[in-house]
MARPARO-873872 format. One line per 8 residues: number of its first residue (from 1); their letters; for each residue x, y, z of C-alpha. Coordinates in steps of 0.1 Angstrom, whole numbers. Layout:
# MARPARO-873872
NUM	A	X:Y:Z  ...
***
This chain:
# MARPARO-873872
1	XXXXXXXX	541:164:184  509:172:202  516:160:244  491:141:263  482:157:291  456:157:320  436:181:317  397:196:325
9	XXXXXXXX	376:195:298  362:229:302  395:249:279  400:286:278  411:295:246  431:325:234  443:339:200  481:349:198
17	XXXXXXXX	494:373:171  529:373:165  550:403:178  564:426:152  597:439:147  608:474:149  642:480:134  647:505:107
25	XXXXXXXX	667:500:78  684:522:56  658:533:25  673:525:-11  663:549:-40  680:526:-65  656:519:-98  643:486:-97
33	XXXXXXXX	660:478:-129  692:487:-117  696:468:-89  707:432:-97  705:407:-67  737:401:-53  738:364:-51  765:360:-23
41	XXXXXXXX	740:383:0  714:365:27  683:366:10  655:364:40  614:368:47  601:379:79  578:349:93  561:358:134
49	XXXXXXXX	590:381:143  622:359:131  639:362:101  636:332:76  665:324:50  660:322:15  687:311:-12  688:328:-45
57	XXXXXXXX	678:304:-76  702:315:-105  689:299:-130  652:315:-137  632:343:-126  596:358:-128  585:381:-154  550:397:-154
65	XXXXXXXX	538:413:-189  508:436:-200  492:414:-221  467:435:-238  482:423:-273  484:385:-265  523:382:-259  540:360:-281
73	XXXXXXXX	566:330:-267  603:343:-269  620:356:-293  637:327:-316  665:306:-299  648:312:-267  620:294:-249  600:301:-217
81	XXXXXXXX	599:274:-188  563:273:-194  536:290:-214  519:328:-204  496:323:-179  467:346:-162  473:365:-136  442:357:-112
89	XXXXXXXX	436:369:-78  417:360:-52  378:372:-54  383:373:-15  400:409:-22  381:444:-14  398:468:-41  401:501:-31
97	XXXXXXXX	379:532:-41  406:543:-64  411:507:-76  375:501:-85  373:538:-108  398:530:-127  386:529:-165  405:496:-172
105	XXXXXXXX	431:470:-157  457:457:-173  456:424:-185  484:407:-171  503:375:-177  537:360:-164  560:333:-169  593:319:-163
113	XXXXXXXX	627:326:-181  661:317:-177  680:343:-155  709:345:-184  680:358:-209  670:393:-218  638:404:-205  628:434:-230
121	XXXXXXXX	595:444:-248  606:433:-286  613:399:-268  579:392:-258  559:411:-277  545:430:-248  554:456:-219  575:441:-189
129	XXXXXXXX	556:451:-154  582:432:-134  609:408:-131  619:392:-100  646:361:-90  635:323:-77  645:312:-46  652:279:-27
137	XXXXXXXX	637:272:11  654:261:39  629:226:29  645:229:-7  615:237:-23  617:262:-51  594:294:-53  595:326:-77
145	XXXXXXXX	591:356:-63  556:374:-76  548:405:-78  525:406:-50  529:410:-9  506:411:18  506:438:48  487:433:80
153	XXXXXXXX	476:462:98  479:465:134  444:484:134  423:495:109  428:532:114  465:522:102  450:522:66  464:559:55
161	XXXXXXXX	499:549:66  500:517:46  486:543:11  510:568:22  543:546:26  535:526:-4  528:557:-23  565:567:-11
169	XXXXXXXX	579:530:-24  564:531:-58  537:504:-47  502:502:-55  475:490:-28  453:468:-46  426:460:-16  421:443:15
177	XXXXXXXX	406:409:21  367:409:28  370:381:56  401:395:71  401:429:66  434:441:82  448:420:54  457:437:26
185	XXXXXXXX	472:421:-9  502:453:-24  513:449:-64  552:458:-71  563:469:-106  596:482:-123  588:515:-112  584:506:-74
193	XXXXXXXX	620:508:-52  626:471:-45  606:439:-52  580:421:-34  602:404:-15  622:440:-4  593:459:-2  573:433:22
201	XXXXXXXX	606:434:45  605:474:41  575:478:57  577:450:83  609:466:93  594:497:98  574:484:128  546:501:115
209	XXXXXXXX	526:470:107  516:435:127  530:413:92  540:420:59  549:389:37  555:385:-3  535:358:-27  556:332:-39
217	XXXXXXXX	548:313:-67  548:279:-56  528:245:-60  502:232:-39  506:193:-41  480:166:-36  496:137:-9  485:110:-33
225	XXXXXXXX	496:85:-62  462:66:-70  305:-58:60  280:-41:46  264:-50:15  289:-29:-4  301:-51:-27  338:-36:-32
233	XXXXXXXX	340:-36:12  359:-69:11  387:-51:-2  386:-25:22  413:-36:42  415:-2:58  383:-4:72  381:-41:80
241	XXXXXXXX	418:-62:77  409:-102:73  442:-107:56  422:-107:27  458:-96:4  479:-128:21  502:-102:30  480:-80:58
249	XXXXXXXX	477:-87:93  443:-97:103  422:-71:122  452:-44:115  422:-17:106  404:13:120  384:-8:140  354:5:115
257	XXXXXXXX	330:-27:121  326:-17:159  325:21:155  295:13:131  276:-4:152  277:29:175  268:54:149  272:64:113
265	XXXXXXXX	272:100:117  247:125:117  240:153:86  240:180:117  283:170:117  298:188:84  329:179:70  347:204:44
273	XXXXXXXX	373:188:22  392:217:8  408:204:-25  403:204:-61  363:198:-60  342:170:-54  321:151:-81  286:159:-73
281	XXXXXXXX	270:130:-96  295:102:-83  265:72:-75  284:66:-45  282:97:-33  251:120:-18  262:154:-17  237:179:-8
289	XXXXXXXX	257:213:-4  266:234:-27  296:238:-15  320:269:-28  352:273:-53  379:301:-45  387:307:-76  352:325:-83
297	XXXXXXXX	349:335:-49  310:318:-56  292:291:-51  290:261:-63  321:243:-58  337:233:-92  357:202:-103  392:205:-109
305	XXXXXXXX	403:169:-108  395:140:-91  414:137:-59  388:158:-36  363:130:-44  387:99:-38  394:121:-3  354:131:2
313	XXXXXXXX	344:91:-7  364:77:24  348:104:47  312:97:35  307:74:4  274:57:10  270:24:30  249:-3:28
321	XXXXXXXX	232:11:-6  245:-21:-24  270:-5:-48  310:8:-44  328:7:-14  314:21:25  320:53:40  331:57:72
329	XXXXXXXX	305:86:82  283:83:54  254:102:75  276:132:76  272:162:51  301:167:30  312:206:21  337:204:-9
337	XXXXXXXX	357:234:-12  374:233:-43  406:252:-54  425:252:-88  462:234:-85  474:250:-114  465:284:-106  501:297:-86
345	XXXXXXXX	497:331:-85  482:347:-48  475:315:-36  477:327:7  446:347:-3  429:320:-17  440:291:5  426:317:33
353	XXXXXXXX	393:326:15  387:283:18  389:280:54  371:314:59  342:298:43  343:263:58  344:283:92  316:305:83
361	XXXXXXXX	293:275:65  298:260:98  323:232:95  330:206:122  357:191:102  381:199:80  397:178:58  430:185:36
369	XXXXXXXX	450:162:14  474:189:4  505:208:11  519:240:4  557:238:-10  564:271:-3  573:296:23  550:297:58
377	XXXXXXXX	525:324:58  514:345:84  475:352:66  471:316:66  482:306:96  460:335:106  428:317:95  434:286:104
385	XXXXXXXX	442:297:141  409:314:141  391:286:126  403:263:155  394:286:180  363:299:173  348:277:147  317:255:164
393	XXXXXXXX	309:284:183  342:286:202  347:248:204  370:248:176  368:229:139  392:199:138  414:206:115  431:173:98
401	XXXXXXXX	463:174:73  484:146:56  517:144:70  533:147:35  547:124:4  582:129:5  596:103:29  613:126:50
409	XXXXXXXX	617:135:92  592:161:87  559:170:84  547:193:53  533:225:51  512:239:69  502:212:84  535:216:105
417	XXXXXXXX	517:252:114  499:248:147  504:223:173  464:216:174  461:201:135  459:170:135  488:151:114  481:121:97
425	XXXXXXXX	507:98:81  502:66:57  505:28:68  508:-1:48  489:-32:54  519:-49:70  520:-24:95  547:-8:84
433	XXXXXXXX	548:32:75  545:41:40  583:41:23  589:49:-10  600:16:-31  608:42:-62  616:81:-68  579:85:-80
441	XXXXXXXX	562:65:-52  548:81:-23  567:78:10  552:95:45  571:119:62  571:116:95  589:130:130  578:158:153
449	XXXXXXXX	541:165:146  531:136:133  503:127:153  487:89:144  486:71:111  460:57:87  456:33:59  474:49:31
457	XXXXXXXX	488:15:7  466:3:-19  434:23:-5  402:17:-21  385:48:-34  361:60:-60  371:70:-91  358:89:-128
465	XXXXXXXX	327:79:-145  312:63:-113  342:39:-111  362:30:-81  401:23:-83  431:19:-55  457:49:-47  483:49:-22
473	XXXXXXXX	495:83:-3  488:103:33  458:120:9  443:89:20  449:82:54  439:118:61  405:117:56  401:85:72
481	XXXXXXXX	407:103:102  385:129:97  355:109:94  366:93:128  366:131:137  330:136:126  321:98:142  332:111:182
489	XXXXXXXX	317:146:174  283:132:164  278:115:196  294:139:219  292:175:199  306:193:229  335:185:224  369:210:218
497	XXXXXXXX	391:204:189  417:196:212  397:172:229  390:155:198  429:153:190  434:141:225  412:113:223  427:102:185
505	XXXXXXXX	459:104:203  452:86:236  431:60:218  453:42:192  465:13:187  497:6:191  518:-7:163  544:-38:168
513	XXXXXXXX	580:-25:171  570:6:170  559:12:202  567:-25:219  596:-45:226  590:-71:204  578:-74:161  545:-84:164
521	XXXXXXXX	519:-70:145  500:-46:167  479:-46:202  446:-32:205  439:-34:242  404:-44:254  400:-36:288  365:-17:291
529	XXXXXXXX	371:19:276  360:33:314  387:20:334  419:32:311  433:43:278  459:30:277  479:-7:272  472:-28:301
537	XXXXXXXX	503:-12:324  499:-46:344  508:-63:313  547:-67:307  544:-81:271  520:-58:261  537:-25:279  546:0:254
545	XXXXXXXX	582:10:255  569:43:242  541:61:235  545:82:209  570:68:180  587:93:151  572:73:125  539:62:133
553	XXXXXXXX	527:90:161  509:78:186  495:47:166  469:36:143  438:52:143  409:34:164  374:43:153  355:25:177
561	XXXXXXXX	378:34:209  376:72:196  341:74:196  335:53:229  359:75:246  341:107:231  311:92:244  324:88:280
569	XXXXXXXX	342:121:280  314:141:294  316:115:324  348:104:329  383:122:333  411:114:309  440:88:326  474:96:321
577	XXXX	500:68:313  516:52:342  555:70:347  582:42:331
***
């Protein structure tokens, strides 16, 4: 949970690297295939200097293959959890000299087995690299262990001691990330002395390095289960509520009507949705960047499914141009990033490569409808840190992430990362959060870090072939606030990041029992934006018994209060709330 403070508007900011560790431990000469994981033993990654526990998943593990000769499923009797897939890594990576001359590369494929079944060449038809054991997270998400790490350096000049010790572990260097360059991405193989997993805490441990880390294979999940002359703006409850389902509270909205009348946005403010692409020939949309996809390390951006253009049509879907539904800063460029879901294999190097480029396109915005159910990583946090602190020319890119789908006290990863992303959960038009009503439905999670809330029940957005249909999930409240984002910084672009996420904070609405003593449905004060911004403290039906609430943050989003305060910010000083 991000604390309201009073503070000058002119903020020093600094970039802090996590300390690393410098204990030894004892070297292991033990033959990869030799050494079975001893189940009863702490399994653990190092994450900013601490030790993070991992649980051993005995039921499957990772196998990687040469796949020259197409491998064939297993042998009869047997089946994999899923079907060979590519091994694909991020274009992001700089191979080294040695790397680059070599004749040919393997053509490598993995999959997962069941632990109790023979890995051997006969039973796949192809040479076994490397076999590694799933895990379970503290969070209870399940990961398999790749075959990949990732070593920081603590300087450049620390490059032959990373070749040398990995020539000593039986691990091959593979290169070292273009936009990050004391990033480097390792490759582990039956011949190297542990696996990715060991060998990442190996070299961390020798206090040689500033981070080492392995590459799980994990999922990145989408948060999401599907008065202009718009015509489809009447059901836009989000954007203006007239109790137009029976069951919504009128004028529980984002207070879009007012913040309209102020501005629309401006092309100069960009917003990046990092997701699975954007539909470039949606009628409702006018995107006019090219945009860029990870996966090819290129531009264009390419289409991977349609969430990234539900999420990209409530930023900036076009208003007042007679068809679909409004936008709420249509006037603002969209940058889609796009990223493949399915592809689980190096996904920190990718994930990094997306903000890199936002942050070098020249993002104001950021936008992500996703999570990471995996481990936390110290590359990506790495990016996204810099990308708040010296995007916009050291003002910072607002970076915006849904709180999660699972329904539970805590906000997902890695939006749960740094205290400066703004978290966004999901609120029903009842003005109620989001709760699942069945194991499939979406539920947001909530609890320290969750900043405000959003429409996220029964959301208008665009859809295939043109269309437009109604989803329900934090995918959608998140990008609501982003376009408020781009709203406050296209009429005061001098703003921080942190300002920004101040003035979200400070300026929301309150939400009936949430935040007051009584059930109502929710208070949006309208004393004139210069003399407070806060509830009326005068007021004792109105007083909030607290500001910020686990389940709602600090409120529902107010467009119009966001952008008048962003307005006034250069004038006026921030009020703190009057002491209980």
């Amino acid at each position: 949970m991000k604390k309201l403070i009073n503070y000058s508007f002119i903020l020093a900011m600094s970039l802090t690297l996590g300390s690393a560790c410098t204990d030894i431990v004892e070297e292991t000469t033990e033959p990869i295939e030799t050494r079975a994981v001893n189940n009863t033993e702490t399994s653990y990654y190092w994450y900013d200097g601490q030790k993070i526990p991992l649980t051993v998943d005995t039921d499957k593990k990772f196998v990687l293959v040469d796949a020259s000769a197409e491998p064939m499923l297993f042998s009869a009797g047997a089946s994999s959890e899923q079907a060979f897939a590519d091994v694909s890594l991020s274009p992001s990576i700089v191979k080294l000299p040695r790397m680059r001359a070599a004749a040919t590369e393997p053509k490598l494929k993995w999959t997962t087995v069941s632990s109790a079944q023979p890995v051997t060449r006969s039973a796949v038809d192809a040479e076994v690299i490397y076999e590694a054991p799933y895990f379970r997270t503290e969070e209870g998400y399940e990961v398999g262990l790749s075959h990949l790490l990732y070593v920081k350096l603590k300087d450049k000049g620390d490059e032959s001691v990373l070749l040398r010790l990995a020539a000593d572990n039986g691990v091959e260097v593979i290169g070292y990330n273009e936009f990050m360059p004391l990033w480097y991405t390792l490759s582990c193989s039956s011949k190297s002395m542990g696996n990715a997993l060991e060998m990442a805490n190996r070299f961390y441990e020798t206090g040689l390095f500033a981070a080492a880390e392995p590459s799980f294979v994990a999922e990145i999940v989408m948060n999401s289960a599907e008065a202009p002359n718009d015509p489809l703006f009447q059901d836009q409850w989000n954007l203006e509520n007239t109790g137009q389902w029976n069951i919504n509270y009128e004028h529980l909205d984002i207070n879009y009507l007012n913040a309209k009348k102020r501005t629309q946005g401006d092309r100069s403010v960009v917003v990046a949705v990092i997701d699975c692409g954007v539909m470039k020939d949606h009628p409702d949309l006018n995107i006019t960047t090219n945009g860029f996809d990870v996966e090819t390390g290129n531009i264009p951006s390419a289409f991977y499914g349609i969430h990234g253009t539900q999420c990209a049509g409530l930023i900036a879907a076009q208003t007042d141009n007679g068809i679909g539904l409004a936008g709420i800063a249509p006037k603002c460029q969209i940058l889609p990033i796009s990223f493949n879901d399915d592809n689980l294999i190096d996904i920190p190097n990718r994930l990094a490569n997306a903000f890199r480029y936002a942050f070098q396109y020249g993002a104001s915005v950021i936008s992500n409808s996703w999570e990471l159910k995996s481990t936390r990583s110290e590359m990506l946090e790495n990016i996204i840190r810099l990308v708040m602190t010296q995007g916009r020319n050291g003002l910072g890119c607002v970076v915006v992430f849904a709180s999660g789908n699972d329904d539970l006290p805590r906000i997902c990863y890695p939006a749960s990362a740094l205290e400066d992303i703004i978290v966004v959960g999901a609120l029903t038009s009842s003005g109620k959060k989001l709760t699942k009503v069945f194991p499939s439905a979406p539920g947001s999670n909530y609890g320290e870090g969750l900043d405000v809330v959003a429409p996220g029940s029964w959301v208008p957005v665009l859809n295939k072939n043109g269309g437009y249909t109604e989803a329900e999930g934090t995918s959608y409240a998140a990008p609501q606030v982003a376009g408020v984002a781009a709203l406050m910084l296209t009429v005061n672009p001098k703003l921080t990041q942190k300002q920004v996420g101040d003035l979200i904070n400070s300026t929301a609405a309150g939400l009936g029992e949430y935040h007051f003593d009584y059930a109502g449905e929710f208070h949006r004060p309208n004393l004139p934006y210069t003399t407070r911004l806060f509830e009326n403290p005068l007021d004792k039906y109105y007083k909030r018994k607290v500001e910020w609430h686990e389940e709602v943050g600090y409120g529902l989003v107010d467009a119009d209060r966001a952008v008048v305060r962003a307005l006034l910010a250069q004038y006026t000083k921030p009020i703190t709330p009057p002491e209980e």
